[in-house]
N, C-alpha and C positions, 0 to 999 in steps of 0.2 A: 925256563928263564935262562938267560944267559949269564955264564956265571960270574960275568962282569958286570950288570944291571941291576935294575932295582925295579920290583915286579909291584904293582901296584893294582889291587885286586879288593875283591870282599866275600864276605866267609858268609858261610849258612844263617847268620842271627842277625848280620846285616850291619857288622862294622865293618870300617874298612881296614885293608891290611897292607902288610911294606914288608918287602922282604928281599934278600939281598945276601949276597959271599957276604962273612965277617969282613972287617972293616972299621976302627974302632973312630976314625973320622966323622963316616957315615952313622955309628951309633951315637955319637955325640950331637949330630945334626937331629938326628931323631925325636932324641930326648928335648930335643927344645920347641917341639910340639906338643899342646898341652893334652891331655887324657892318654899319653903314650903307654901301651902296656905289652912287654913281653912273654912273649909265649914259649918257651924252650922244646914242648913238645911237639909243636906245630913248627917252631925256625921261623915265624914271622910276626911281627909287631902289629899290636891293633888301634883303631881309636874311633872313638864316637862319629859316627856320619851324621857331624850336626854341621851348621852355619856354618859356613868357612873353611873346613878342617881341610877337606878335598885342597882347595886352595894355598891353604896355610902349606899342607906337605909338599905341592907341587912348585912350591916358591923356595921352601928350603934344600930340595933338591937342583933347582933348578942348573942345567949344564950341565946331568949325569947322564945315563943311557939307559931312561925311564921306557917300560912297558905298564902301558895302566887296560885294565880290563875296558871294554866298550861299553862296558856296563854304566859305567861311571863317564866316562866319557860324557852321555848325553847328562849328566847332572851341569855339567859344566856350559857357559855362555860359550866361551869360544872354545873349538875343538884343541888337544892336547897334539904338538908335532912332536912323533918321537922319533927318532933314529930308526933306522931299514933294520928289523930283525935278520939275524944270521940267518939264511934258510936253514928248513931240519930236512932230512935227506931225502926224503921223497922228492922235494922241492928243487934240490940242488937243478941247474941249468934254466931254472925259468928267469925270464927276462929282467932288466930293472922295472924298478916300480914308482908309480905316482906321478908320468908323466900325464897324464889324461883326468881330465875333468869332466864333472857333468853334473847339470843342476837340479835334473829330475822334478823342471816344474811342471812336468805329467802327471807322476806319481804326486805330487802332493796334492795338485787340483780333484784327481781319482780320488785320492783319500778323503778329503772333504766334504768331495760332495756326497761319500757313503755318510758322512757324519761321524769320521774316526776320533775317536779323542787326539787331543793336540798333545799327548804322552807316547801315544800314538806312530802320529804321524810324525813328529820328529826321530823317535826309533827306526821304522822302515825310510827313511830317506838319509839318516847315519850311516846304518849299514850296509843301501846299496850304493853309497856315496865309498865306504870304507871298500865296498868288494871291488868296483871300481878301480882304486888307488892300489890294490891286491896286484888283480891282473895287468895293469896299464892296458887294458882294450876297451874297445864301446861295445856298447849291452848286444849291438848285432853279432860280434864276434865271438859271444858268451861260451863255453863248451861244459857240457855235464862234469869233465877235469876238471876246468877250473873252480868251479860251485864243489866239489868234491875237496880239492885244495885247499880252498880257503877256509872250508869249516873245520878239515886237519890241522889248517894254521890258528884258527882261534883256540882250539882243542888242546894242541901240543906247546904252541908258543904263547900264548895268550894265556893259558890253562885257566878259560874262561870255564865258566858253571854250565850245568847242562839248562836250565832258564835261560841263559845267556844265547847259546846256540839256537834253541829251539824260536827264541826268539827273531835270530840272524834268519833260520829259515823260513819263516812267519813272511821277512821281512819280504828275500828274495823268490818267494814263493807267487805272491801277491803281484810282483813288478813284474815276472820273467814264465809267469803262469797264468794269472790271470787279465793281465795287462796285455803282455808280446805273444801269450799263446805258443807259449815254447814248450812242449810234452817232455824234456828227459827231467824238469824240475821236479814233477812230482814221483820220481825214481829213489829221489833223496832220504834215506831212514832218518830217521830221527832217534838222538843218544837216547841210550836209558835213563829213566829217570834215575834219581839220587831217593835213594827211600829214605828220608828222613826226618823223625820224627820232631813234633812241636817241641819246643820248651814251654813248659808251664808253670806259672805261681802256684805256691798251694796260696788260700785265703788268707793264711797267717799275711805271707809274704807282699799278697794284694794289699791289706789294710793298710800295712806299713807305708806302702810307697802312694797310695790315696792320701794319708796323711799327715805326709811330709811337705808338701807343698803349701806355704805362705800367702802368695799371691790367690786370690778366690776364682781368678781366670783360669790358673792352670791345673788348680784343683778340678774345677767344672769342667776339663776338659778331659783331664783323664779319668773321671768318673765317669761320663759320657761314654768314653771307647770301651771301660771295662762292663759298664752295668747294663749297655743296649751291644756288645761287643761288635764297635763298628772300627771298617777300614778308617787310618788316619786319612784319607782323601774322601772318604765320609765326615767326616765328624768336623774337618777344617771348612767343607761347602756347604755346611750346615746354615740355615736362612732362620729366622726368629720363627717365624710362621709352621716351620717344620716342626714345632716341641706341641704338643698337642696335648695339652693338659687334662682337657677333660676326659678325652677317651685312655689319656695316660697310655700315647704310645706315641715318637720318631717317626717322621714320615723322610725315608732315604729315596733321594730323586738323580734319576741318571745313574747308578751306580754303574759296578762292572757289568760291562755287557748291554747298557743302555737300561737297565732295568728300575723301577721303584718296588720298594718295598717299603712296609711298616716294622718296627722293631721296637722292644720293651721301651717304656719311661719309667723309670727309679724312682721309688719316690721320697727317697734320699736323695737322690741323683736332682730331683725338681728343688729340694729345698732350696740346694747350693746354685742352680741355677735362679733363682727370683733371687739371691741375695747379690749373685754376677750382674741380674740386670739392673736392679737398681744401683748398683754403683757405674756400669759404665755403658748403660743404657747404647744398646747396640742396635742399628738399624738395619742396612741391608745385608750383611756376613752374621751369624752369631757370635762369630770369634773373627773381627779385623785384624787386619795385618797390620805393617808399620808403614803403608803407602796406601795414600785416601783411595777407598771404593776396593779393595783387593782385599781377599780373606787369609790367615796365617798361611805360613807357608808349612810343607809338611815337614822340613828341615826342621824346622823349628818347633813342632811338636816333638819330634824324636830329641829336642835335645831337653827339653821340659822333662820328656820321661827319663832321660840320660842323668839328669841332677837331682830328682826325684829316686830314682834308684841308688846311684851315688849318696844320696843323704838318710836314708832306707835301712843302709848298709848290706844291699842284696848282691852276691856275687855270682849270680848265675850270668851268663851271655846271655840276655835277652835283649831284643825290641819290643818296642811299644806295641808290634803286632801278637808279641805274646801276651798281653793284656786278651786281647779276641780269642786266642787260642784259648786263654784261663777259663773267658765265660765259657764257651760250649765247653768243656772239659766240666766245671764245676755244676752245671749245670743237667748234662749226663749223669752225673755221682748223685744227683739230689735226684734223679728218676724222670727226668723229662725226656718224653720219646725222641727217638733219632731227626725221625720226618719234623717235628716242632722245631728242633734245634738249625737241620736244613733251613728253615724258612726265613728263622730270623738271620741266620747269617749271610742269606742270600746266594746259597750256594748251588749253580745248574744240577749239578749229579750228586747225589749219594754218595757217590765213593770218597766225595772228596771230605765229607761229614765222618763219614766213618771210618781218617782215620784218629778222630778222639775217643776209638775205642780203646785205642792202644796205648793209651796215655793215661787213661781213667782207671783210678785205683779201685771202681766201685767191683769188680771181678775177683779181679790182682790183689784186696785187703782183704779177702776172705781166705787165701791160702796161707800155708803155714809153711816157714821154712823147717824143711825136714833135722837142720842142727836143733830146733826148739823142740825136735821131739826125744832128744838123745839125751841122756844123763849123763852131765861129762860129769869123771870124778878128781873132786881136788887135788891141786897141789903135784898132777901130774904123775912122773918117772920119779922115783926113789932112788 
């Protein structure tokens, strides 16, 4: 970050973050955005990535020498112009940048016609719209440096996440390898991952936040995500027809990876939904939006659970996607084999299952800490 800017990023739990040299102007602008919370261990401020907030900070900043992660970026309608980062010295003498444009309506026709999701294909044509603006060259003139460059740049100045990257390479992989047939793309390593483990509710802390919620919509909604533990982009394209009563199971269509799956029905989770339907009798979304024929947005889920845990009183960093981490996590503990727990979550490989082993106290409650076997005696030093 430059240590005149304001870095605009998001943390492992999936708020978003601000961070900045002290400035006691700029904390003042801060705080006038709502759900602000500081962090003194970290040195950057967070807030709910619900409805608007993205927006709200980018308005009260507006005129500074803002870097926002790419990440975020594509949440946004129109892209975010920031001021030419300082180079970092590898970089020093490469040329100005952003003279060259290009609309890459190849790459998006390619992508469509694979049938990429539209999450998708807005992300690879971000990126190599953004690599582009990097280099000021056209995709002929591409060189393994520069691809090398630019992923140092989002790494070091961007101090974008390693998803973030992996995804840039995703992007420029597909356009400049599978598209232009250019061999030094797939030379490219890819960062290490970030080993980092879920957050998880215990039960206590589930029921709470289950039933705090007023509204019978957004109750049914987060009962939905935790008790069939589906993605929020699951549970929002959710169709009336998908709740399958009688076999008492979720039929999940298209998920990640193009796949369907079948996944628990609650049958707590069923009450609250016929009590949902008869009040607002939902036709073709299960859960509408606030614009006819469109289904909630997932913004708007995460801020359900954002007020929901705010009213809870739970103060862990979570998202709404640790509700799914809870079920396979609780679910494990109660003795359900690994391959069962894979299936409902929809997950390709095992490994990515396995790691709620690490998380699950059903091992980790049977040991003893070694101070509970020591007799301490009272009262200490005399």
């Amino acid at each position: 970050m430059d240590n005149n800017g304001i870095t605009i990023g998001k943390d492992s739990s999936g708020k978003i973050t601000v961070a900045f040299r002290y400035d006691p102007d700029l904390v003042e602008k801060t705080k006038t955005v709502p759900g602000h919370r500081w962090h003194p261990d970290k040195k950057h401020w967070s807030f709910p990535d619900s409805d608007g907030t993205l927006e709200k900070i980018l308005k009260t900043f507006e005129g500074e020498d803002i870097q926002i992660d790419p990440a975020l970026q594509l949440q946004l309608s129109k892209p975010v112009t920031t001021k030419t980062p300082t180079p970092i010295p590898s970089l020093q003498g490469t040329k100005s940048r952003g003279n060259l444009t290009h609309n890459f309506d190849d790459l998006k026709r390619e992508l469509l016609s694979r049938k990429y999701s539209y999450k998708t294909v807005k992300g690879y044509i971000y990126y190599n719209k953004d690599f582009i603006t990097f280099t000021d060259k056209n995709p002929s003139d591409i060189t393994d440096n520069d691809l090398k460059d630019y992923l140092l740049y989002l790494a070091e100045e961007k101090q974008s996440a390693t998803a973030t990257l992996n995804q840039a390479i995703n992007a420029l992989k597909f356009y400049y390898g599978s598209m232009l047939k250019r061999k030094f793309i797939y030379e490219v390593r890819r960062p290490r991952k970030d080993k980092k483990l879920p957050v998880v509710l215990s039960k206590e802390e589930v029921a709470k936040i289950l039933s705090s919620p007023d509204n019978i919509k957004h109750k049914a909604i987060l009962m939905l995500v935790y008790s069939a533990g589906l993605r929020v982009g699951e549970v929002v394209r959710l169709k009336p027809e998908d709740i399958d009563s009688k076999r008492m199971l979720i039929h999940i269509r298209g998920s990640k990876g193009r796949k369907d799956r079948y996944t628990l029905l609650s049958v707590k989770t069923l009450e609250v939904l016929r009590e949902y339907w008869r009040k607002y009798k939902p036709s073709k979304w299960l859960f509408g939006g606030a614009r006819d024929g469109r289904y909630l947005s997932i913004r708007s889920v995460q801020k359900i659970f954002d007020y929901a845990c705010e009213k809870a009183a739970i103060k862990k960093e979570v998202t709404i996607h640790g509700l799914r981490h809870s079920f396979a996590t609780h679910l494990l503990e109660g003795g359900t084999d690994l391959r069962y727990i894979q299936e409902l979550l929809g997950h390709k490989d095992s490994k990515t299952t396995e790691i709620y082993t690490h998380v699950s106290t059903k091992s980790l409650g049977k040991i003893r800490s070694p101070l509970d076997t020591i007799d301490l005696k009272e009262g200490g030093d005399n």
